[in-house]
C-alpha positions as CSV (number, residue, x, y, z in Angstrom):
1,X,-37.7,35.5,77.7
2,X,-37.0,39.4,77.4
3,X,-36.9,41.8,74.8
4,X,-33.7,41.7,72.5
5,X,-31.8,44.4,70.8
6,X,-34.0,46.4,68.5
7,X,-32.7,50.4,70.0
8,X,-32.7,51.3,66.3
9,X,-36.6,50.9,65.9
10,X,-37.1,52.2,69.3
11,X,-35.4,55.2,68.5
12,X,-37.1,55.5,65.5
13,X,-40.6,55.4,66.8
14,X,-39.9,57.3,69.6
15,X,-38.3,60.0,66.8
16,X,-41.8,59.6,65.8
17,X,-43.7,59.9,68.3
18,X,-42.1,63.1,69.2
19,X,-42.8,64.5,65.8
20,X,-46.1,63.3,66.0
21,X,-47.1,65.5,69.2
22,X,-47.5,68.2,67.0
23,X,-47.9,66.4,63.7
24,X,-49.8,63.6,61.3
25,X,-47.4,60.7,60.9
26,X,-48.6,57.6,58.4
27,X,-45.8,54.6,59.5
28,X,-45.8,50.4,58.0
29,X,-44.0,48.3,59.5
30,X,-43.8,44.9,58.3
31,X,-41.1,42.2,58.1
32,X,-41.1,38.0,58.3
33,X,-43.7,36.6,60.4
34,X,-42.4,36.0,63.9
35,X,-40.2,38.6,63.4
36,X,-41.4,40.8,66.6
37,X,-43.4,43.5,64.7
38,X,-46.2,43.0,67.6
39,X,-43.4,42.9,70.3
40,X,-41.6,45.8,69.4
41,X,-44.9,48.0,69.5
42,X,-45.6,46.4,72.7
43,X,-42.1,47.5,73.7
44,X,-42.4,50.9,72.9
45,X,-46.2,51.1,74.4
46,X,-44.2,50.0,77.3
47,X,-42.3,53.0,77.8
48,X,-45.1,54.9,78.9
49,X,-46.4,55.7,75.0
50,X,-50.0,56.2,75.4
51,X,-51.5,53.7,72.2
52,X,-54.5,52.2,70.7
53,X,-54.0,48.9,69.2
54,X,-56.2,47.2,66.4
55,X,-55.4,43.5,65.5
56,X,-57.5,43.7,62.3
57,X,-58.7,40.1,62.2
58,X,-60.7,38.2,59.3
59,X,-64.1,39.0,60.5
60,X,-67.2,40.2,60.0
61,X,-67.1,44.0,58.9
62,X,-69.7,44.8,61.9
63,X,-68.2,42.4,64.6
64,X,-64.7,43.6,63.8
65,X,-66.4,47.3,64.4
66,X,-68.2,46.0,67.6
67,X,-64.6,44.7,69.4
68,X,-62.8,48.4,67.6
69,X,-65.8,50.4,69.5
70,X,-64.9,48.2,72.6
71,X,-61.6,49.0,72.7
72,X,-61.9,52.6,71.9
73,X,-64.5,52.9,75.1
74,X,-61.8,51.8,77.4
75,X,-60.2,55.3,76.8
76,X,-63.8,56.9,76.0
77,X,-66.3,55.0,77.9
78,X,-69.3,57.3,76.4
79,X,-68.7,54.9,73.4
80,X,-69.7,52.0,75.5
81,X,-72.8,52.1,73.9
82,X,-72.4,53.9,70.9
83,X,-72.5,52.2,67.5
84,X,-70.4,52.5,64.2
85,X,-72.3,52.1,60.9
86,X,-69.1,51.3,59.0
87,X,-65.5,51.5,58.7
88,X,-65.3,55.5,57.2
89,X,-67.4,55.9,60.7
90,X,-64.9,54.6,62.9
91,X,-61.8,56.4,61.0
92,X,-64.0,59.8,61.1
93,X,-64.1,59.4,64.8
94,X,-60.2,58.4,65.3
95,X,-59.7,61.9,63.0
96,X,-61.5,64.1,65.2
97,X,-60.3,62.9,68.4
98,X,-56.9,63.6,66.8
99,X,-57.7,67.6,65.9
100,X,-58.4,67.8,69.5
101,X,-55.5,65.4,71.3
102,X,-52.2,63.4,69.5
103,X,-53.4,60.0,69.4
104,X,-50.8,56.8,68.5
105,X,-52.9,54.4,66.6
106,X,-51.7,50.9,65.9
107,X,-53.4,48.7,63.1
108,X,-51.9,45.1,63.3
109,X,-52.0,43.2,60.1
110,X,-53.2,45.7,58.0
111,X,-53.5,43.6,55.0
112,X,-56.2,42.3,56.4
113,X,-59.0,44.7,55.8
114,X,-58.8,43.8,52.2
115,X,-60.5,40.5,53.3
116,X,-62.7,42.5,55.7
117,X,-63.9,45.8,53.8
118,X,-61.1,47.1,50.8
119,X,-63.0,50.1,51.4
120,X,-61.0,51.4,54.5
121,X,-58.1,52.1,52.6
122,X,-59.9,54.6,49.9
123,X,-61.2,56.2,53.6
124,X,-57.7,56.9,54.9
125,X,-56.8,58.5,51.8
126,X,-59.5,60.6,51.6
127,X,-59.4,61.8,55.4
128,X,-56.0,61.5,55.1
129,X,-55.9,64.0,51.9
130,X,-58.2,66.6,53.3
131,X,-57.1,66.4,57.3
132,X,-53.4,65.5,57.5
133,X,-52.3,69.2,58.0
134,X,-55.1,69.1,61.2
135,X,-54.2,66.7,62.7
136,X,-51.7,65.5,65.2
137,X,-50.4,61.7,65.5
138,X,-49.6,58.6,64.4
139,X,-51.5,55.5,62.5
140,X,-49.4,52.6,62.3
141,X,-50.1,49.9,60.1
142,X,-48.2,46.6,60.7
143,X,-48.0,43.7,58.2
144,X,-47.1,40.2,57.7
145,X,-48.0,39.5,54.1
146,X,-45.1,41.6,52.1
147,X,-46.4,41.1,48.8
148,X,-49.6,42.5,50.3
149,X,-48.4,45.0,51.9
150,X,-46.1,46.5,49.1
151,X,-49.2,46.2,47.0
152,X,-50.9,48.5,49.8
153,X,-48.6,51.3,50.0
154,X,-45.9,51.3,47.0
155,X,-48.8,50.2,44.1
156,X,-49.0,53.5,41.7
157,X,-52.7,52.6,41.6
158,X,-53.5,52.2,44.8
159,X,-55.3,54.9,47.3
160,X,-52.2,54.8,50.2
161,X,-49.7,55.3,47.6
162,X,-47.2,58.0,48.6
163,X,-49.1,58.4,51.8
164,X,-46.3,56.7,54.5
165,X,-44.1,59.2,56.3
166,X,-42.1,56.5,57.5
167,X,-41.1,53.0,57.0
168,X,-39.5,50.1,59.2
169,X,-39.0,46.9,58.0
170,X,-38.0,44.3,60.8
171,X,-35.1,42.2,60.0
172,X,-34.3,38.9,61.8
173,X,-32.3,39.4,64.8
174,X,-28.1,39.4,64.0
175,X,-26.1,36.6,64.9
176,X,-24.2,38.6,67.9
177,X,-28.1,38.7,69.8
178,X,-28.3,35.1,68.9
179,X,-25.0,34.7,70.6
180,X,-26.3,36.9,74.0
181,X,-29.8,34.8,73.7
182,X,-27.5,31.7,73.6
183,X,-25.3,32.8,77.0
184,X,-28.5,34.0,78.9
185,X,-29.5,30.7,79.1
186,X,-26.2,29.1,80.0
187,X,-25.1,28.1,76.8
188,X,-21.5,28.6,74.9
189,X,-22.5,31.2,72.0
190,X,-19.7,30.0,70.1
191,X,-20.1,26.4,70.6
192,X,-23.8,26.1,70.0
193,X,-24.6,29.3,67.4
194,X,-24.0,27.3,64.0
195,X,-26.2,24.9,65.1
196,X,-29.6,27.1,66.6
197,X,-29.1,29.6,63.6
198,X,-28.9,27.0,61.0
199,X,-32.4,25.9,62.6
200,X,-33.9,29.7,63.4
201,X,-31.8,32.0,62.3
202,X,-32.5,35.3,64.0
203,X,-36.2,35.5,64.1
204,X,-37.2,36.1,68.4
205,X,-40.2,33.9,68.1
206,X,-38.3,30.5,67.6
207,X,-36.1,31.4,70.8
208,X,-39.4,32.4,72.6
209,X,-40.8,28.4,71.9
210,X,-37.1,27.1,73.3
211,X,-37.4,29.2,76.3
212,X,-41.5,28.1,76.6
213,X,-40.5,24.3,76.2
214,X,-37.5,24.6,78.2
215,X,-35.0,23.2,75.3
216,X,-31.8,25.4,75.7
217,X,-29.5,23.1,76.7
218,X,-30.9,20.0,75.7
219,X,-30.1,17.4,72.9
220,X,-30.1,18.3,69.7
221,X,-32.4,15.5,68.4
222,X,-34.5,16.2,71.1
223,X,-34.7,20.0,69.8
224,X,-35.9,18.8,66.8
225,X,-37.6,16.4,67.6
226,X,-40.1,18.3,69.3
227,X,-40.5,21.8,68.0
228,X,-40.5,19.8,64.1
229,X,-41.2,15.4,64.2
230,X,-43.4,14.9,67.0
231,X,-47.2,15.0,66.2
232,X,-48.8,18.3,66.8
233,X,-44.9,20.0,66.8
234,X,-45.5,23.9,67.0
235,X,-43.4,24.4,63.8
236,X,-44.3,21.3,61.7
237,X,-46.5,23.3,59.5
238,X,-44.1,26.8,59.6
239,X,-43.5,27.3,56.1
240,X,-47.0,26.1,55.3
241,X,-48.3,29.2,57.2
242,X,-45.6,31.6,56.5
243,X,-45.8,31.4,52.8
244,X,-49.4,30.1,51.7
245,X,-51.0,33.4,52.1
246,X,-48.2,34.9,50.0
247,X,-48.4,32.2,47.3
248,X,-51.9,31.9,46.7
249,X,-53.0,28.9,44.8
250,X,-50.0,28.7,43.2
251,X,-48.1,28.0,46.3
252,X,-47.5,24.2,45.5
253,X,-45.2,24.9,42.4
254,X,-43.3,27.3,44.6
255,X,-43.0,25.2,47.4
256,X,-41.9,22.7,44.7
257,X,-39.1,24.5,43.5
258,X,-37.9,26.0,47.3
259,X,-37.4,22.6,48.1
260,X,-35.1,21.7,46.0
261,X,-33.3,25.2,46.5
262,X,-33.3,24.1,50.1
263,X,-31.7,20.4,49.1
264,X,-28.7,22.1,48.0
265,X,-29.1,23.1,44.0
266,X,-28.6,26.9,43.1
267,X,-28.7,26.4,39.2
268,X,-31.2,27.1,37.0
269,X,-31.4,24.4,35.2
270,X,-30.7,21.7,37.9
271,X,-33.4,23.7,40.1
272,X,-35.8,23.1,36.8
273,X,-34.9,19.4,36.8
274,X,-35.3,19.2,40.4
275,X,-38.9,20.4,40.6
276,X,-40.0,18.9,37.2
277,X,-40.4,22.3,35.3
278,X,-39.0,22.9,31.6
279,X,-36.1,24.7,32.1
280,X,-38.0,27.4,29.9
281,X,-40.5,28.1,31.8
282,X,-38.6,28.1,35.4
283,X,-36.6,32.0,35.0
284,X,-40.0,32.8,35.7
285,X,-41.1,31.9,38.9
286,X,-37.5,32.2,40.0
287,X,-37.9,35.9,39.1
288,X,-41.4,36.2,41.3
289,X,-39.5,34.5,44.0
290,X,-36.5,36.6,43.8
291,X,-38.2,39.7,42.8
292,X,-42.1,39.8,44.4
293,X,-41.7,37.5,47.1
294,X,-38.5,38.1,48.3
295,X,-38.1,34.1,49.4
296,X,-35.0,33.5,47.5
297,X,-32.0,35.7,46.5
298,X,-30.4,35.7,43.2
299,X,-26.3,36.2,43.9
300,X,-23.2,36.6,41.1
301,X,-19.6,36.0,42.2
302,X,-18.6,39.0,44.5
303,X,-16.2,40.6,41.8
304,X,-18.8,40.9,38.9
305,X,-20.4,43.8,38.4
306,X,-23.2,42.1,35.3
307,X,-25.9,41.2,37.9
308,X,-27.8,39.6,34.8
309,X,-24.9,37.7,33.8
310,X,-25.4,33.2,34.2
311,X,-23.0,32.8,36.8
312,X,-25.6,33.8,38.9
313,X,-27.2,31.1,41.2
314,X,-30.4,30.9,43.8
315,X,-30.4,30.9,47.7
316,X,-33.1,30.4,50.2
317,X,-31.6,32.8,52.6
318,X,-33.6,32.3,55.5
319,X,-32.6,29.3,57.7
320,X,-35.9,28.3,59.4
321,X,-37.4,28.2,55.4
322,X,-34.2,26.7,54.0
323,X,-34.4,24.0,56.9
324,X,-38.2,23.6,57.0
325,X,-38.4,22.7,53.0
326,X,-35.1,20.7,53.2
327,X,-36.4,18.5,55.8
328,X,-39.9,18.3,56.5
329,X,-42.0,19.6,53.7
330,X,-39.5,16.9,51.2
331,X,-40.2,14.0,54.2
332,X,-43.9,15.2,54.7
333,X,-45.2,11.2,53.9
334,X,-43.2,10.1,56.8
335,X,-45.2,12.6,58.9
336,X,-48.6,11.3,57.3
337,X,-47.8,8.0,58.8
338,X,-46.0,9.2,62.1
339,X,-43.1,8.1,61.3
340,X,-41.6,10.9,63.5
341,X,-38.5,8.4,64.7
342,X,-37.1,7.9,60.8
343,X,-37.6,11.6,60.0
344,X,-35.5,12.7,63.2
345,X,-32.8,10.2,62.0
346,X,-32.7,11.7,58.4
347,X,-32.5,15.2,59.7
348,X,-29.5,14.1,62.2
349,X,-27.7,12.7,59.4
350,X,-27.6,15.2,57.1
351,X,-27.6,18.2,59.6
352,X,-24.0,18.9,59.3
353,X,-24.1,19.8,55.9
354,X,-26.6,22.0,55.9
355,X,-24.9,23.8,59.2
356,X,-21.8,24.2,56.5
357,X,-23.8,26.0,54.3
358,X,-25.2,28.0,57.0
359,X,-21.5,28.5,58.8
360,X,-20.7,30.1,55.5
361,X,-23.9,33.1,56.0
362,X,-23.0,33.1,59.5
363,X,-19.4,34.4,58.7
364,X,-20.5,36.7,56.2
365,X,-23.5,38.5,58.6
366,X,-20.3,38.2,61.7
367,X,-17.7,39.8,59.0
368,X,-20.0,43.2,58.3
369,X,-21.0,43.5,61.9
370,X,-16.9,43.2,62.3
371,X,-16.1,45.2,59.1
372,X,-13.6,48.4,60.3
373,X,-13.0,47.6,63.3
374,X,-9.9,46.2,62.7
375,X,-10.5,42.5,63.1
376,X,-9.6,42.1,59.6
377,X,-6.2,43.1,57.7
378,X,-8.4,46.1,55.7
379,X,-11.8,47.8,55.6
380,X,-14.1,46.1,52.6
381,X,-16.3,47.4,50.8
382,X,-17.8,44.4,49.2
383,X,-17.9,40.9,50.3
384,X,-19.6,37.7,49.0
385,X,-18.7,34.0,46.9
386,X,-17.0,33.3,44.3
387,X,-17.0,30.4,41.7
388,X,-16.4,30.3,38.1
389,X,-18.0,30.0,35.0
390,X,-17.7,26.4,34.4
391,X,-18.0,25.8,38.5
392,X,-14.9,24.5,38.9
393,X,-13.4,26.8,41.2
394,X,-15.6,27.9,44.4
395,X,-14.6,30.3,47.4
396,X,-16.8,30.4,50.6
397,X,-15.8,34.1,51.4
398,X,-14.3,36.8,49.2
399,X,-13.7,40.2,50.5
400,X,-12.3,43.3,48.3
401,X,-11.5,47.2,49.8
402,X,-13.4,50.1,47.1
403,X,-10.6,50.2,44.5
404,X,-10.3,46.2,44.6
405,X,-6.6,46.3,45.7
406,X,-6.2,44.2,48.6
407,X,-8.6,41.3,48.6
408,X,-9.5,38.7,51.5
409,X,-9.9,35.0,50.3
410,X,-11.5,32.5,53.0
411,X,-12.5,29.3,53.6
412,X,-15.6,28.4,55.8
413,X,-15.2,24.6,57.8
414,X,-17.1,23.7,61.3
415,X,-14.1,21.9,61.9
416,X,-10.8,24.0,61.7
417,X,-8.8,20.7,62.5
418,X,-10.1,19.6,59.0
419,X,-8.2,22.1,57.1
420,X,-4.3,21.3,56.2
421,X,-1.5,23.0,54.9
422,X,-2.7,21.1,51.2
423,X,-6.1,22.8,51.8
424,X,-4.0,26.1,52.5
425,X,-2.2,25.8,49.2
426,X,-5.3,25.0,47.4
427,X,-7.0,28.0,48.9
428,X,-4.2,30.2,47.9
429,X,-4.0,28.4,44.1
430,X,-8.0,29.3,43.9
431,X,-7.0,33.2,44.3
432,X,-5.4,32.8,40.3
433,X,-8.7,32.4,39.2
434,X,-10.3,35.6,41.2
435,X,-9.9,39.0,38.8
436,X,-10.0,41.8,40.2
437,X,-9.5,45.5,39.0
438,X,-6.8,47.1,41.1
439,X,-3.4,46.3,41.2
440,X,-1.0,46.3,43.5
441,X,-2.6,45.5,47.1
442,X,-2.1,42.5,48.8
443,X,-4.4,39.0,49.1
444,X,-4.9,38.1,52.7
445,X,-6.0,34.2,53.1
446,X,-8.4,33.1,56.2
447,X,-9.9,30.1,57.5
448,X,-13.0,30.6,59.4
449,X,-14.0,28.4,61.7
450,X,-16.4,27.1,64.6
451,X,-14.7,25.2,66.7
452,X,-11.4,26.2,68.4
453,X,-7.9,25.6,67.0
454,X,-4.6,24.7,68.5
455,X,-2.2,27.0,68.3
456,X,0.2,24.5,66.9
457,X,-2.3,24.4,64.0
458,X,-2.8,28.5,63.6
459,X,1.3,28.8,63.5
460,X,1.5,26.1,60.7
461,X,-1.1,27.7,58.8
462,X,0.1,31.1,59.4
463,X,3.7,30.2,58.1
464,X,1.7,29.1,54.6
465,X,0.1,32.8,54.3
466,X,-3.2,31.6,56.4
467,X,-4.6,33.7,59.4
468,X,-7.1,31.5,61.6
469,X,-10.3,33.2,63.0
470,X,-12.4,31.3,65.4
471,X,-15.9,31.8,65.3
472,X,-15.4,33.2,69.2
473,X,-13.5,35.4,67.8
474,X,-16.2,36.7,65.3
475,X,-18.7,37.4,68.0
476,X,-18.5,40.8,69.5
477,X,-18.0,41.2,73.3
């Protein structure tokens, strides 16, 4: 499969690298696991970027200096046979080399070296400190673990604080390159995007496994079935080994309480109820998942500006984690006895409501791609969901302009056939309870939807104040 989107990264470490010719440069990248941190330096090596590349693996301190040594004697072969007595050796050496020549040197997961000698990173502040200003270059240090990794470089007490010139942090790939991933390999973006995002989202390494197994195009339970159910299934375990290192030994509360997130329940105390925790105790570890882990997101309704205020409700935002706890960490028993037939079923069952949910942040990431460019009635400056204190009103989509004059008020449905001129005037009596600041303006009502609508259907609607936007519509050209 080849490389997707990314120019902005590019750009940036090419920015970089140009800098660095006659500079020092100290850059972390890190993002999701999967995400294409590896891939993207490989990209830009690509271009004709002369690099060194570490994979700092949990090894040894001296075997993990033996494989360094070998890889730095490819571009110095004197070193075949030279030996490094410890790590501040081995960053010495990549120091000098740098006074004489700009070298690009790649560290992939970084983190690791606290397992392997904690030491380096008092090293690279100390060469760092004194050499910087003689030196010309680039160390790059990817990571995987965020917690880690923020703990690395943003902890006040830590030697790298302060010390990154640069920063990129890899998000998941956007709906529209889901959308071209989709129609290279023959597939209908708009037709099959709810579903493949509300199993991968945007993260390149799950379209990678559907090009290696050759499943674009082919059943959805059979999809499934074999990247999930089937014994041995290459993401059976993903949440296991995306999180686990984050969580520590902690990690079976939190998966606990992700699961239910996942089921569908973005209330406090309902989330408490779900996972067995006194609702006293829960804020909690909702706060270190919202606020150190960066798992879930904590969201108000779209026109309140208190973000402390208890409206606010819990989302698992990414959809391989949201789908992965929903379905088969919660039916891991029927995996213990291979049951992989029963589990398939339940997820084929339910799957169209979680794709709902999903439609809904699919909109929402298409709609700020989309925003000014005249698809919609205005330009906004905030979008989101709304529902009410008591929960008894709830809007998919709520878009406002900067002085909260003219306002956008959508429904979400897979299904535009599904939505009638009573859904229309229920959509447009749900606006009463949305306050907003400006006056004056005007409310602009939308249904959103995946599949295509007749336009018998889009003139009725439009004659009750309702403007129809196909998902194909959504998707830039």
């Amino acid at each position: 499969m080849r490389f997707y989107d990314r120019e902005r990264e590019l750009a940036k470490l090419r920015e970089i690298a140009s800098l660095s010719r006659d500079s020092s440069h100290l850059v972390v990248i890190t993002g999701r696991r999967r995400v294409g941190k590896t891939e993207l330096i490989r990209r830009f090596a690509a271009e004709g970027e002369e690099a060194l590349y570490f994979f700092v693996s949990r090894k040894k301190p001296q075997i993990l200096l033996e494989e360094f040594r070998d890889l730095v004697a490819v571009r110095y072969p004197l070193l075949k046979r030279a030996t490094f007595s410890g790590f501040d050796d081995f960053f010495r050496f990549l120091f000098d080399v740098m006074k004489e020549r700009p070298l690009f040197v790649v560290f992939d997961e970084f983190q690791n070296f606290l397992h392997v000698d904690p030491s380096v990173f008092s090293t690279m502040q100390d060469l760092w400190d004194r050499q910087k200003d003689s030196i010309k270059g680039a160390f790059v240090c990817i990571g995987s673990v965020q917690t880690l990794m923020r703990d690395i470089f943003e902890g006040r007490k830590e030697p790298l604080f302060g010390r990154a010139t640069a920063r990129i942090y890899l998000e998941p790939l956007g709906p529209d390159t889901v959308g071209e991933i989709l129609s290279d390999h023959r597939l209908a973006a708009a037709r099959h995007l709810p579903f493949f995002f509300t199993l991968f989202g945007g993260v390149p390494k799950y379209y990678f496994l559907l090009d290696r197994y050759r499943l674009f195009g082919k059943p959805r339970e059979e999809i499934v079935r074999k990247l999930f159910c089937e014994a041995d299934a290459p993401l059976q375990n993903e949440g296991r080994e995306l999180l686990i290192e984050e969580f520590g030994k902690n990690y079976h509360l939190y998966f606990s309480i992700l699961q239910v997130i996942a089921g569908g329940e973005t209330q406090m105390a309902r989330i408490a109820d779900g996972a067995g925790i006194n609702v006293n105790s829960i804020s909690k570890y909702l706060d270190e998942l919202t606020s150190h882990y960066q798992v879930i997101e904590r969201r108000v309704p779209v026109t309140s500006f208190d973000r402390e205020q208890k409206t606010g409700r819990y989302f698992l935002g990414d959809p391989a984690l949201r789908f992965w706890f929903r379905y088969i960490y919660r039916h891991r028993s029927l995996l213990e006895i291979g049951d992989e037939k029963e589990l398939t079923g339940i997820i084929g069952r339910d799957l169209s409501t979680l794709m709902g949910t999903s439609f809904e942040d699919l909109v929402r990431a298409l709609l700020l791609r989309r925003n000014g460019d005249r698809l919609l009635p205005f330009r906004f400056s905030r979008i989101g969901g709304f529902w009410s204190r008591k929960g008894d009103v709830e809007v998919d989509i709520v878009a406002l302009d900067e002085k909260e004059e003219n306002i956008l008020i959508g429904e979400c449905k897979l299904s535009g056939a599904r939505f009638t001129r009573r859904d229309a005037a229920r959509l447009k009596e749900k606006a009463r309870s949305i306050r907003r600041r400006g006056k004056g303006g005007k409310e602009h009502f939308a249904l959103f939807c995946a599949d295509a609508v007749s336009a018998r259907e889009k003139e009725s609607l439009g004659k009750e104040g309702v403007t129809v936007y196909e998902l194909k519509n959504l998707l830039v050209a």
